[in-house]
N, C-alpha and C positions, 0 to 999 in steps of 0.2 A: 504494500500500500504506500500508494507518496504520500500521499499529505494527510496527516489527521484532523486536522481541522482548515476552514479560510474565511476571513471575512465577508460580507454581505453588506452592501449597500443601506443606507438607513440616514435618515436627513436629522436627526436627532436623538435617537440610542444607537446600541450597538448590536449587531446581528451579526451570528455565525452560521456557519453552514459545517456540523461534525459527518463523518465517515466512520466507515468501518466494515470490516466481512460479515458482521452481525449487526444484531440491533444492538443486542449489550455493548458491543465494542464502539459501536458509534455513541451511544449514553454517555460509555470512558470517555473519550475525544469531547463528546461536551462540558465533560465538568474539565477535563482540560482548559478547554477556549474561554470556559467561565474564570476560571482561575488565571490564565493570559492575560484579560481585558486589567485585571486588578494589580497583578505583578509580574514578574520573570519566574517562569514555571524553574527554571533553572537552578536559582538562589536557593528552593524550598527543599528542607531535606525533612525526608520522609518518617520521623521519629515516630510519631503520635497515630496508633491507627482508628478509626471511629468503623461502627456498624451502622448503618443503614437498612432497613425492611419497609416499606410502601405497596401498597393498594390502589389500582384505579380501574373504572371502568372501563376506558381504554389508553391505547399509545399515547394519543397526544396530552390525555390527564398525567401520566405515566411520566412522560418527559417535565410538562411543568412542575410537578410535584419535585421530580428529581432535583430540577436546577432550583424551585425554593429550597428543600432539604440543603442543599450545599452552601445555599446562600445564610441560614438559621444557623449553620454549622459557625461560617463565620464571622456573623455578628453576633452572635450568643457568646462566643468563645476566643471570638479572634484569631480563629487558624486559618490559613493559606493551607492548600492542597494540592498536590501535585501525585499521586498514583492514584486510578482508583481502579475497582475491579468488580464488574456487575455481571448479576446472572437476571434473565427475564423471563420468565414462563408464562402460559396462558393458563388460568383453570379457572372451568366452569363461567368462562365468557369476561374473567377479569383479568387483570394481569398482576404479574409480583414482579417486585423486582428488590435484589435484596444484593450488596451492594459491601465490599471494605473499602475504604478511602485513608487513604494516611499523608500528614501535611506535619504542621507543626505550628505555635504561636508566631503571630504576623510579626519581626524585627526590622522598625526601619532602618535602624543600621544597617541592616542584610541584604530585606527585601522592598524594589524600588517601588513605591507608590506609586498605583498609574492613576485608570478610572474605576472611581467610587459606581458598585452595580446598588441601584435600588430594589429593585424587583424582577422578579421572571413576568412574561405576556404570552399572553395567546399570539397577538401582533402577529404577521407573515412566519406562522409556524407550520411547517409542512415535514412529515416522515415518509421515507421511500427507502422501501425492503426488495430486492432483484437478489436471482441466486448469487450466492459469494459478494453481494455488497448492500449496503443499506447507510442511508446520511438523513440524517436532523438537522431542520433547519430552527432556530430559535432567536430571539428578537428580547434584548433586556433594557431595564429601564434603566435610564444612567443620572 
């Protein structure tokens, strides 16, 4: 895969478009992108690891939920994240997805401050599953 995630045009937040062979792997790629927009995935070393388990009636609940969860993670707590690692199943017409993420306490000595995300949107959110690939698009509030 080339690229795990790219930006998306947006006249006033910010919009990503994640990848992946899966859907999970595309989910990973987005709390990537999410965690991009705020700092350098790079600085973040992966200490601290958090669980994750969510319920929605479908994908696109599925994905918001995700990227709020991440977003609670770190204004609740103040961690940056940088690995995460999601499984998705269907059952009984709902989806799970249940999810380890590992980051660490946000250091601005360390880690550069980008753009402050306020919230996830529905906004130009679009999911697309083909065999061996699938991308999330998502749109956050800045």
């Amino acid at each position: 895969m080339e690229k795990k995630f790219e930006w998306i045009e947006h006249p006033s937040d910010v919009g990503f478009r994640a990848h992946g062979r899966t859907l999970a792997e595309a989910f990973q790629n987005a709390g990537a992108a999410l965690f991009e927009i705020m700092t350098d995935l790079n600085k973040i070393v992966a200490r601290e690891e958090f669980s994750i388990t969510l319920e929605a009636e479908d994908k696109h609940a599925l994905l918001y939920d995700w990227i709020d969860k991440l977003l609670y993670l770190h204004d609740s707590l103040g961690v940056v994240l940088n690995k995460f690692e999601v499984r998705i199943k269907e059952e009984g017409g709902r989806f799970k997805l249940e999810a380890k993420v590992w980051g660490e306490k946000f250091d601005p000595s360390r880690h550069p401050s980008r753009t402050s995300v306020k919230a996830m949107t529905y906004h130009m959110m679009e999911i697309k599953e083909e065999e061996g690939h699938a991308w999330v698009q998502a749109v956050v509030d800045i």
